[in-house]
Biopython code that builds the backbone (N, CA, C, O; Angstrom):
import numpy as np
from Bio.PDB.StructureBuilder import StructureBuilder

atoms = [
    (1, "UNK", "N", (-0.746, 8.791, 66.339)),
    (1, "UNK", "CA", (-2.144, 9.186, 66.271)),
    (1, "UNK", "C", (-2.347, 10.301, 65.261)),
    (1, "UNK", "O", (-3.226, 10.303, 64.399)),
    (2, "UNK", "N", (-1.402, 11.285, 65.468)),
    (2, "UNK", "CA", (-1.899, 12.459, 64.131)),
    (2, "UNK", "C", (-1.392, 11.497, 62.654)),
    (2, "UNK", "O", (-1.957, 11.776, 61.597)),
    (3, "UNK", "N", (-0.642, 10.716, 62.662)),
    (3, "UNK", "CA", (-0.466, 10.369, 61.298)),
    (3, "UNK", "C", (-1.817, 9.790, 60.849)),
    (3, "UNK", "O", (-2.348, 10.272, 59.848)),
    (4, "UNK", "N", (-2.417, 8.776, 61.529)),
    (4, "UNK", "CA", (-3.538, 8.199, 61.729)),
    (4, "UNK", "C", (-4.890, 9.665, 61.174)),
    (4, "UNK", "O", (-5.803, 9.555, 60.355)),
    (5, "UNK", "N", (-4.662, 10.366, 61.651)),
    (5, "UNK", "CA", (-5.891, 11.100, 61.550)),
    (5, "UNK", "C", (-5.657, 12.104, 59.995)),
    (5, "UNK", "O", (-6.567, 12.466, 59.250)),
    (6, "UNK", "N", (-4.025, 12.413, 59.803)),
    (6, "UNK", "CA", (-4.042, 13.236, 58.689)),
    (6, "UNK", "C", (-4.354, 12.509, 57.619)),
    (6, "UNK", "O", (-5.056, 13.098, 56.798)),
    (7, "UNK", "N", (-3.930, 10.963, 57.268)),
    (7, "UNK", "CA", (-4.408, 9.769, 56.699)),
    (7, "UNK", "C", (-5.848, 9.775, 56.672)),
    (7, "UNK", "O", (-6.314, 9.401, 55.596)),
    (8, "UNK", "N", (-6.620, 10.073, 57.495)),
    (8, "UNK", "CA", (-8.200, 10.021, 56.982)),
    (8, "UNK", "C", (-8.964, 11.435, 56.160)),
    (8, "UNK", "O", (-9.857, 11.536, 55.319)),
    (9, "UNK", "N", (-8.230, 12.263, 56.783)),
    (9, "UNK", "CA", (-8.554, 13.715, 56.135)),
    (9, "UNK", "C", (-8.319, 13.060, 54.651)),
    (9, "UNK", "O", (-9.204, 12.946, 53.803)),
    (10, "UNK", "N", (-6.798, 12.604, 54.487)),
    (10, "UNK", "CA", (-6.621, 12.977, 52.885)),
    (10, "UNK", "C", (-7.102, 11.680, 52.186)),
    (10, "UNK", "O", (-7.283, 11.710, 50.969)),
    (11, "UNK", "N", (-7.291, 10.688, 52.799)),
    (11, "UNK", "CA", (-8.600, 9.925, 51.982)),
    (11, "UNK", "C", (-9.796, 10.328, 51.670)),
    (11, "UNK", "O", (-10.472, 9.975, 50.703)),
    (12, "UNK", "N", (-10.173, 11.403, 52.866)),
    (12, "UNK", "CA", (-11.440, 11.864, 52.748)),
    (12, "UNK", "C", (-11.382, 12.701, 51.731)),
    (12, "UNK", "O", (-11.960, 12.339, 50.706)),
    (13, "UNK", "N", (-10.674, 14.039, 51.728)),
    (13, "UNK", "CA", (-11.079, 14.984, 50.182)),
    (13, "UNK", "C", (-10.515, 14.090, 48.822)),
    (13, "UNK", "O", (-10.741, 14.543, 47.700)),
    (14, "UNK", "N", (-9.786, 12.826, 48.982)),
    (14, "UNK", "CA", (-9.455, 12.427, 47.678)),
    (14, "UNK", "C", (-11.108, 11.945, 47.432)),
    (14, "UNK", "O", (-11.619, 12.239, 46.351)),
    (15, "UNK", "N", (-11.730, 11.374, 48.219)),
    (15, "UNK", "CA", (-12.986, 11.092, 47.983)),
    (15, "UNK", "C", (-14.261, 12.043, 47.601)),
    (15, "UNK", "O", (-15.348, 11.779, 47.086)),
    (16, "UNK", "N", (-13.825, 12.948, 47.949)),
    (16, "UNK", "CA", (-14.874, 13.947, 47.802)),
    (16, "UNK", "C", (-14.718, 15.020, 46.411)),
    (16, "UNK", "O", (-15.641, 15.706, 45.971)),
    (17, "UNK", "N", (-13.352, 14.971, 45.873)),
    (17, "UNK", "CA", (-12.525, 15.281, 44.753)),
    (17, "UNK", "C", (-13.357, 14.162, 43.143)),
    (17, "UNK", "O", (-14.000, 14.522, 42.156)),
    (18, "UNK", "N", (-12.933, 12.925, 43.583)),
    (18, "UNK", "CA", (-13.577, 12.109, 42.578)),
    (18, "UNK", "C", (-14.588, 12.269, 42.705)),
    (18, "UNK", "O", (-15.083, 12.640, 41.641)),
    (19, "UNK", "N", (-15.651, 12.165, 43.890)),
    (19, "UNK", "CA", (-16.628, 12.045, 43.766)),
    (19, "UNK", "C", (-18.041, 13.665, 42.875)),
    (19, "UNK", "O", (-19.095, 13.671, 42.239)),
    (20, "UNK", "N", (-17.076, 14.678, 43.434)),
    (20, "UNK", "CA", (-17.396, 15.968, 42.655)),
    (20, "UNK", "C", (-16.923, 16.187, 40.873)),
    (20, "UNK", "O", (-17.550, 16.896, 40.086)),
    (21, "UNK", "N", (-15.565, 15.309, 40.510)),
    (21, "UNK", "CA", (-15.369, 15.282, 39.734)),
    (21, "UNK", "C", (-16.308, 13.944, 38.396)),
    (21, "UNK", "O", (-16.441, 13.924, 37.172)),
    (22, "UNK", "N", (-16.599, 13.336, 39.162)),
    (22, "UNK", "CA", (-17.905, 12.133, 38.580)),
    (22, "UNK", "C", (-19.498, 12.790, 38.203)),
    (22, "UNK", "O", (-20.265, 12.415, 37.317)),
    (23, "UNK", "N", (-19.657, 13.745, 39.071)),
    (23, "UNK", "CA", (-20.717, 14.338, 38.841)),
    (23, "UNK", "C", (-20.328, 15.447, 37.843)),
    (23, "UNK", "O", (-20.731, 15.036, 36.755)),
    (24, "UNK", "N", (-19.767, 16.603, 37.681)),
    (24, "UNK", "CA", (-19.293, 17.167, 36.247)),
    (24, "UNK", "C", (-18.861, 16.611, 35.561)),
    (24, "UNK", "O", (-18.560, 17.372, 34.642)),
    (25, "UNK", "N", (-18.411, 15.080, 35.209)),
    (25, "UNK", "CA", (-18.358, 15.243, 34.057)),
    (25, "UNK", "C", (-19.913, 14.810, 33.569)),
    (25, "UNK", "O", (-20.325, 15.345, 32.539)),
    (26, "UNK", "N", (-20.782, 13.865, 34.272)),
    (26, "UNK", "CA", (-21.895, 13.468, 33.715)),
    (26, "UNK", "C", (-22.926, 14.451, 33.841)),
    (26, "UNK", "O", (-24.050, 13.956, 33.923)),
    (27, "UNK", "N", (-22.861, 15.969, 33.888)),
    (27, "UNK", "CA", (-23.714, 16.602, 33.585)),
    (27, "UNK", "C", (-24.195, 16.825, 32.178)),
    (27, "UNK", "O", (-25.419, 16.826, 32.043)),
    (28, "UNK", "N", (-23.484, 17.008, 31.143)),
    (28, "UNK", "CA", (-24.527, 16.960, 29.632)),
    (28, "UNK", "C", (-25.011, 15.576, 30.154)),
    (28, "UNK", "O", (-26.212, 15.831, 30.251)),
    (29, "UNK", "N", (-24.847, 13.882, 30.678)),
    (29, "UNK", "CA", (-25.371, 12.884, 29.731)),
    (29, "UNK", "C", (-26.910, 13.295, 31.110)),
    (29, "UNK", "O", (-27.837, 12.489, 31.184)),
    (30, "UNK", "N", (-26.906, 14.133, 31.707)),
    (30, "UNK", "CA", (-27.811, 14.287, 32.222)),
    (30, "UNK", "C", (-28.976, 15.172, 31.900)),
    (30, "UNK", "O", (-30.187, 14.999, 32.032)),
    (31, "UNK", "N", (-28.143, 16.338, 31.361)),
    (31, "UNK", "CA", (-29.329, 17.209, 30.573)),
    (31, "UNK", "C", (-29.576, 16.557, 29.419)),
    (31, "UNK", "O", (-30.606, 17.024, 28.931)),
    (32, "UNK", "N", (-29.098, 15.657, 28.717)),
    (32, "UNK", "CA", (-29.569, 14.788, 27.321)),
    (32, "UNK", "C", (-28.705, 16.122, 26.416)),
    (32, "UNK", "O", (-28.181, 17.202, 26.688)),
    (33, "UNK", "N", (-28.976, 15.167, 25.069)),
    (33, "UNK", "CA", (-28.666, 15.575, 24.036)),
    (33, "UNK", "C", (-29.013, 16.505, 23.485)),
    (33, "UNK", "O", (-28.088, 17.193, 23.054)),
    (34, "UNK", "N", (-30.431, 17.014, 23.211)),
    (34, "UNK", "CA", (-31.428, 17.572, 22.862)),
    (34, "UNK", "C", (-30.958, 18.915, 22.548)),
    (34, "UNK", "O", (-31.037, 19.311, 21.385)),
    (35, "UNK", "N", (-30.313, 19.910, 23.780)),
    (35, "UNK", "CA", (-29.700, 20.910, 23.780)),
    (35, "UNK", "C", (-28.350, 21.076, 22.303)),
    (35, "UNK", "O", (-28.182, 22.092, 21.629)),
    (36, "UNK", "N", (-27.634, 19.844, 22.171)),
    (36, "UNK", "CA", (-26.840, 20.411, 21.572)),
    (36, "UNK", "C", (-27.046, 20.393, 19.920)),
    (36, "UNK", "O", (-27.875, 19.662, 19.379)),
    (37, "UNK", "N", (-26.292, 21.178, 19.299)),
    (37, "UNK", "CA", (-26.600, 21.428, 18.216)),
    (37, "UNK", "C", (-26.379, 20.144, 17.014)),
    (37, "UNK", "O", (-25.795, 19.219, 17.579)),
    (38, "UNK", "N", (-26.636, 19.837, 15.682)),
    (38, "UNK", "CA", (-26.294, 18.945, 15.412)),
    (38, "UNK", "C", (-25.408, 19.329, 13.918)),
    (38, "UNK", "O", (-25.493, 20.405, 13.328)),
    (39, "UNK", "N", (-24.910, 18.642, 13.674)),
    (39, "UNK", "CA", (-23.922, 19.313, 12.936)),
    (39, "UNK", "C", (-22.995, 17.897, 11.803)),
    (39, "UNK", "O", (-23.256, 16.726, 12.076)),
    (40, "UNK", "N", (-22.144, 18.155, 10.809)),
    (40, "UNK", "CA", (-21.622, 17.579, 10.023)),
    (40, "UNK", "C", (-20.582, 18.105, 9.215)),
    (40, "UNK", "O", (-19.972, 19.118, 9.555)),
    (41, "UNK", "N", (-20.304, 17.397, 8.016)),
    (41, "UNK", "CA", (-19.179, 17.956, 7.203)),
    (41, "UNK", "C", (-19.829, 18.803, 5.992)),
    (41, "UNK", "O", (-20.555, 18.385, 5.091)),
    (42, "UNK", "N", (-19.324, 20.216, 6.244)),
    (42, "UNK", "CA", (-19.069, 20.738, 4.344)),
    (42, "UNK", "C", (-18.077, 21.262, 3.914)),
    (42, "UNK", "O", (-17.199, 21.920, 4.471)),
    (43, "UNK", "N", (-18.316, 20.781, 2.296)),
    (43, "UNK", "CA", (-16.768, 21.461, 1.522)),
    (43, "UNK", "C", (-16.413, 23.046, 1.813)),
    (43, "UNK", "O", (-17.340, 23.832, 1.618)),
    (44, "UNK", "N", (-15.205, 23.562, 2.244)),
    (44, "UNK", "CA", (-14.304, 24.730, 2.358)),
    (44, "UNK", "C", (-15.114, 24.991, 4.062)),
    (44, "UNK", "O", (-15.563, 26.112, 4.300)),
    (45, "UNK", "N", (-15.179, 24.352, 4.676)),
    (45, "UNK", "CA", (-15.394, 24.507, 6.326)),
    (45, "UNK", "C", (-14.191, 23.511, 6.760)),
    (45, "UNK", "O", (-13.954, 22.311, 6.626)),
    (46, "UNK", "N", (-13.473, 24.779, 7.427)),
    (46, "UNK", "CA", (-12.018, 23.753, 8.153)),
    (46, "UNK", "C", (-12.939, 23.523, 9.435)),
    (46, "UNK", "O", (-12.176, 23.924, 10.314)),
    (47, "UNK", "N", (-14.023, 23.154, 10.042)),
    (47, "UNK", "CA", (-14.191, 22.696, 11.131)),
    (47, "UNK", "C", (-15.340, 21.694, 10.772)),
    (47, "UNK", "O", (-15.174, 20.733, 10.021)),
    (48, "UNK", "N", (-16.611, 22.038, 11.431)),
    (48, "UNK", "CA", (-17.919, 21.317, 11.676)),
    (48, "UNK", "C", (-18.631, 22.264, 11.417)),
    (48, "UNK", "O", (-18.462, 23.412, 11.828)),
    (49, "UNK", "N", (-19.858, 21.715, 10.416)),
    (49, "UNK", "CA", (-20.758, 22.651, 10.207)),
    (49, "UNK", "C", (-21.720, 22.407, 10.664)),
    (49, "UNK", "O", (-22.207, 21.279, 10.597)),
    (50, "UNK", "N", (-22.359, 23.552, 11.356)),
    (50, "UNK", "CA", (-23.283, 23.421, 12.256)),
    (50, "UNK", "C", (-24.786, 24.244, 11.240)),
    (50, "UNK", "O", (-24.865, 25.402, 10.830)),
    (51, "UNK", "N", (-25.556, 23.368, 11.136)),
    (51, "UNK", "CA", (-26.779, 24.524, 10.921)),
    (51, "UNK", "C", (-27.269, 24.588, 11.630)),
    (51, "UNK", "O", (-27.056, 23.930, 12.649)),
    (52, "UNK", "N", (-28.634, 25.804, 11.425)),
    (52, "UNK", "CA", (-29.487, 27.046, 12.145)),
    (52, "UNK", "C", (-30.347, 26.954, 12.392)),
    (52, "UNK", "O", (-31.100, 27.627, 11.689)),
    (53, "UNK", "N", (-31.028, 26.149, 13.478)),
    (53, "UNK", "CA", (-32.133, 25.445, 13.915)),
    (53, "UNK", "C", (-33.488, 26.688, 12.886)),
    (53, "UNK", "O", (-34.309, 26.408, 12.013)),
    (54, "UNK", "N", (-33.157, 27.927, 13.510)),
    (54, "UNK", "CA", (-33.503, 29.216, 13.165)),
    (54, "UNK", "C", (-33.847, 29.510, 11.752)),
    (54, "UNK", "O", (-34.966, 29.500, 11.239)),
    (55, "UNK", "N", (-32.753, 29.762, 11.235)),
    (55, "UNK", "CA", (-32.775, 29.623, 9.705)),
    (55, "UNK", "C", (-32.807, 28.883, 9.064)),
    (55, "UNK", "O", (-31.662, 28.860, 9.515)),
    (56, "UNK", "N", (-32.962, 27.860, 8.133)),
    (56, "UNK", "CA", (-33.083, 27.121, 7.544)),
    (56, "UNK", "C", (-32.151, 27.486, 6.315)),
    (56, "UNK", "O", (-32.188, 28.634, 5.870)),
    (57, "UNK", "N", (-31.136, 26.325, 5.636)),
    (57, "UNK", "CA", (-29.801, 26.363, 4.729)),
    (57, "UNK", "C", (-28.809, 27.306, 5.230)),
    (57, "UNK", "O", (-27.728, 27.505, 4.673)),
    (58, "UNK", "N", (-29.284, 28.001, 6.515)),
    (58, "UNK", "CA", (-28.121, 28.560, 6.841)),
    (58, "UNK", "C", (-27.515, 28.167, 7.914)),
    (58, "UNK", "O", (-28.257, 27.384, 8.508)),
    (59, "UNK", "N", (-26.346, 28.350, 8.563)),
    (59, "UNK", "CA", (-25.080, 27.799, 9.410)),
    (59, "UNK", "C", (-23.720, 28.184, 9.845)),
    (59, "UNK", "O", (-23.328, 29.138, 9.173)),
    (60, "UNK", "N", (-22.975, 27.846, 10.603)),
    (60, "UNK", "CA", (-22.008, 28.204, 10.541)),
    (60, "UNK", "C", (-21.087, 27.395, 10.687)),
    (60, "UNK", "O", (-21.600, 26.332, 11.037)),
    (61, "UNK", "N", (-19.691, 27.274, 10.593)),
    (61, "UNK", "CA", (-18.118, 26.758, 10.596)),
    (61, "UNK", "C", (-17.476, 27.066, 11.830)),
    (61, "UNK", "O", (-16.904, 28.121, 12.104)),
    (62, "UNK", "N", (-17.623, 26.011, 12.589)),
    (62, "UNK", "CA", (-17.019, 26.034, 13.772)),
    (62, "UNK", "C", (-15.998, 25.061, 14.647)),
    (62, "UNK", "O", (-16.360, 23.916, 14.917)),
    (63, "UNK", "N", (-14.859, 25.503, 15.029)),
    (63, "UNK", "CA", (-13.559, 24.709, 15.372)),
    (63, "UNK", "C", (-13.855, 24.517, 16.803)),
    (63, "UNK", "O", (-13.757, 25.474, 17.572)),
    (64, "UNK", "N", (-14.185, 23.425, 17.190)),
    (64, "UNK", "CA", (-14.025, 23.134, 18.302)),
    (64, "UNK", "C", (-12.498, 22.291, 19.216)),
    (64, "UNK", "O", (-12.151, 21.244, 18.671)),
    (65, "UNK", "N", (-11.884, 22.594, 20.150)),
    (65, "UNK", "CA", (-10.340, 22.629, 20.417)),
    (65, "UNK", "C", (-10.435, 20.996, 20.988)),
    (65, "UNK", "O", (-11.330, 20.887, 21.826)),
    (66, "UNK", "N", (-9.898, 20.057, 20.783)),
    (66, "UNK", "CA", (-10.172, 18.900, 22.069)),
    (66, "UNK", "C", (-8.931, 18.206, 22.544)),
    (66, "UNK", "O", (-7.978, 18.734, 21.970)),
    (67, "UNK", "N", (-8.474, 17.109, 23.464)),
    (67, "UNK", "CA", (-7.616, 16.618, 23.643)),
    (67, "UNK", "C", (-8.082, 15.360, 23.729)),
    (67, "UNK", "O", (-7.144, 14.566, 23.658)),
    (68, "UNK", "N", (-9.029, 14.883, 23.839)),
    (68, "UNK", "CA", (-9.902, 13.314, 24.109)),
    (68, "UNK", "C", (-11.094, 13.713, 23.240)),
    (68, "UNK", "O", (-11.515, 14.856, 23.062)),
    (69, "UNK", "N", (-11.777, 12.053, 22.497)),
    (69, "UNK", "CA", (-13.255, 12.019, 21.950)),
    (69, "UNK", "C", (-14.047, 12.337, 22.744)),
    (69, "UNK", "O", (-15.048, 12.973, 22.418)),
    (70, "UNK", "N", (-13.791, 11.964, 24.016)),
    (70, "UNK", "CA", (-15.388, 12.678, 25.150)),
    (70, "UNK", "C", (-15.047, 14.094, 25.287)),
    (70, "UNK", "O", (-15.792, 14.716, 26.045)),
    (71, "UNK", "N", (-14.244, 14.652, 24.821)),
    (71, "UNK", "CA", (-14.569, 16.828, 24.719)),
    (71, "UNK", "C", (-15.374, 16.628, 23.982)),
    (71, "UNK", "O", (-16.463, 16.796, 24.531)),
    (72, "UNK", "N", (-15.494, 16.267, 22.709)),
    (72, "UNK", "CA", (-16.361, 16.586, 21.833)),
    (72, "UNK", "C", (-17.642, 16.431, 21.866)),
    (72, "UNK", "O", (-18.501, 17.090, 21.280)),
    (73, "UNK", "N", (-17.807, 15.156, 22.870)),
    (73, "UNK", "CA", (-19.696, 14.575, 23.103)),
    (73, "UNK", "C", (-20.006, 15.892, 23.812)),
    (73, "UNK", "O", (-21.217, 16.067, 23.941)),
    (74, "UNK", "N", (-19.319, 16.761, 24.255)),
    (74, "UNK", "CA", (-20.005, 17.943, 25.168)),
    (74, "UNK", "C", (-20.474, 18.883, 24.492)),
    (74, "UNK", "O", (-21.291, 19.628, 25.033)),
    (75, "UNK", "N", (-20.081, 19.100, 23.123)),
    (75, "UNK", "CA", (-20.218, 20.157, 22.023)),
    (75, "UNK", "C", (-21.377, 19.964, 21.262)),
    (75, "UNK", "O", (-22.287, 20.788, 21.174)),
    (76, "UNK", "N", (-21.344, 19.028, 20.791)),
    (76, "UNK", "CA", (-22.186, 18.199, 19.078)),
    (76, "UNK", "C", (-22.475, 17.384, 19.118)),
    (76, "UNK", "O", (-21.754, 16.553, 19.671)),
    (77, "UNK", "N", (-23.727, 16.991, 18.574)),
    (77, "UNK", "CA", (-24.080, 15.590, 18.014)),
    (77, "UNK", "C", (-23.798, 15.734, 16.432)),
    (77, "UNK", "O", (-23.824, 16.756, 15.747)),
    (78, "UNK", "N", (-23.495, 14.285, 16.027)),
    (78, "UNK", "CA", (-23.076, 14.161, 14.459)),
    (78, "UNK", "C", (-24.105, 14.161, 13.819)),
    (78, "UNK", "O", (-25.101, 14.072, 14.537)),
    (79, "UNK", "N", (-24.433, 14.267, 12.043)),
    (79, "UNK", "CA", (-25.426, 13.888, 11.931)),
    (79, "UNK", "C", (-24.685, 12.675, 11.144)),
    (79, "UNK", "O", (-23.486, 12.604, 10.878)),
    (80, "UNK", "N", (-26.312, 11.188, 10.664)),
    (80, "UNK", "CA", (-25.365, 10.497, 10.495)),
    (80, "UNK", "C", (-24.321, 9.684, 10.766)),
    (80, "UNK", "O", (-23.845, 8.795, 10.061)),
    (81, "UNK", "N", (-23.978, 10.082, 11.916)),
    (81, "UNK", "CA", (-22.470, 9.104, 12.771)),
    (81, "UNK", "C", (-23.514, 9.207, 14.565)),
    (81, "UNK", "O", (-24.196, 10.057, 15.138)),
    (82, "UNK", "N", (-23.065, 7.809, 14.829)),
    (82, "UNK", "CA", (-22.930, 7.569, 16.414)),
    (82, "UNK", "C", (-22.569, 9.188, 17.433)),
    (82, "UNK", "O", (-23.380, 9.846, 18.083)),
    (83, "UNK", "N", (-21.188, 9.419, 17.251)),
    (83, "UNK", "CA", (-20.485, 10.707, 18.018)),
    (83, "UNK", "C", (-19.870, 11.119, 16.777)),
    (83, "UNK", "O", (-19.757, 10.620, 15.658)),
    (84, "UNK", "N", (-19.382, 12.572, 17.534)),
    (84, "UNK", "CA", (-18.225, 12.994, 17.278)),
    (84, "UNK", "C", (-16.552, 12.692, 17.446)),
    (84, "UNK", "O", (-16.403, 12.135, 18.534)),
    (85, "UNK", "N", (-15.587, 12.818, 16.935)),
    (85, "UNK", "CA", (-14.210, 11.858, 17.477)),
    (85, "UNK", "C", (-13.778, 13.154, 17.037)),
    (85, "UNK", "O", (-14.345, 13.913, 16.252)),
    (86, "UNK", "N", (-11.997, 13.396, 18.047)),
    (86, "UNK", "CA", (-11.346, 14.405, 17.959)),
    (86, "UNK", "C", (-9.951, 13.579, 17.055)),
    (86, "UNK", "O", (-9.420, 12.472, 17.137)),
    (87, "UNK", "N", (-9.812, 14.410, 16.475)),
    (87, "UNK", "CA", (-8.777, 14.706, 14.838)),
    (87, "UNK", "C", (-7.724, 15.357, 14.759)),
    (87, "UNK", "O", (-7.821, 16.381, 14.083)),
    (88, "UNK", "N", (-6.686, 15.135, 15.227)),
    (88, "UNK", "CA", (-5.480, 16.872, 15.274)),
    (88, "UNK", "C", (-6.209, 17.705, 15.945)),
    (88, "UNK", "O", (-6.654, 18.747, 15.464)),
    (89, "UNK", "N", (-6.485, 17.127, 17.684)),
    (89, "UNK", "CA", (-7.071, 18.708, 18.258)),
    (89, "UNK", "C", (-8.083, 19.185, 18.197)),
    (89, "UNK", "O", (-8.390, 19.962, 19.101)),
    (90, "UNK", "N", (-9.061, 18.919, 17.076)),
    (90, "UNK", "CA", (-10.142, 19.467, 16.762)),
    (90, "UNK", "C", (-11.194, 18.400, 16.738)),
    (90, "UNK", "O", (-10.902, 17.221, 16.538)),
    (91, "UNK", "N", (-12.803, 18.947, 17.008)),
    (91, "UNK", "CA", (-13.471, 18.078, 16.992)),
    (91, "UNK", "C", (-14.005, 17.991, 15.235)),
    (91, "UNK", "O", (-14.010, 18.991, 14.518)),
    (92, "UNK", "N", (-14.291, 17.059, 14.913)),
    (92, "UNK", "CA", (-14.959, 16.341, 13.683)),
    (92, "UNK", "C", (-15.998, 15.471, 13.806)),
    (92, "UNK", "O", (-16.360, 14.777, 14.756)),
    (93, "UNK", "N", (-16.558, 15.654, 12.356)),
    (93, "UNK", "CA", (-17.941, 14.564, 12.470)),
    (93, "UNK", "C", (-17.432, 13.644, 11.215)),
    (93, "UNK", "O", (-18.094, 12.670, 10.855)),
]
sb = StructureBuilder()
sb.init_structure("model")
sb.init_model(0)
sb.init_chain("A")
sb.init_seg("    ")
for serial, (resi, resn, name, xyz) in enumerate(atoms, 1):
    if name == "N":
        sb.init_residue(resn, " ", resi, " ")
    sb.init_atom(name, np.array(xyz, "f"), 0.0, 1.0, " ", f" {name:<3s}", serial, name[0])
structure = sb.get_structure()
């Protein structure tokens, strides 16, 4: 009987584990896109260049770290391209 019952506990938080983990990750596709910045390639920027909603021709060079293409959908939209895809670690457009 206790095997029986410790068996439902640990089905239960494996369930409640995925199921918390399903909901963070789909929080950006829930706040939308809108928020994130949009960004592309320029010459002598080792990362993604992002311009300045703010300023206008101005921007900055920024390395974003990744291990999978979906880190990067959390960061940037491309301009120009569908997504972003990760490259040696880093995100790129």
């Amino acid at each position: 009987m206790a095997s029986r019952s410790s068996t439902s506990v640990l089905l239960l938080s494996c369930m409640i584990s995925c199921v918390f983990m399903l909901l963070v990750i789909n929080v950006p596709k829930a706040e939308g896109d809108s928020q994130l910045p949009v960004c592309g390639n320029k010459e002598g920027c080792g990362g993604i260049w992002c311009r300045d909603e703010r300023r206008p021709g101005k921007g900055k060079c920024i390395t974003w770290t990744c291990d999978l293409q979906e880190d990067c959908k959390k960061f940037v939209n491309c301009e120009g391209l569908p997504m972003p895809y990760c490259m040696e670690g880093l995100c790129a457009c």
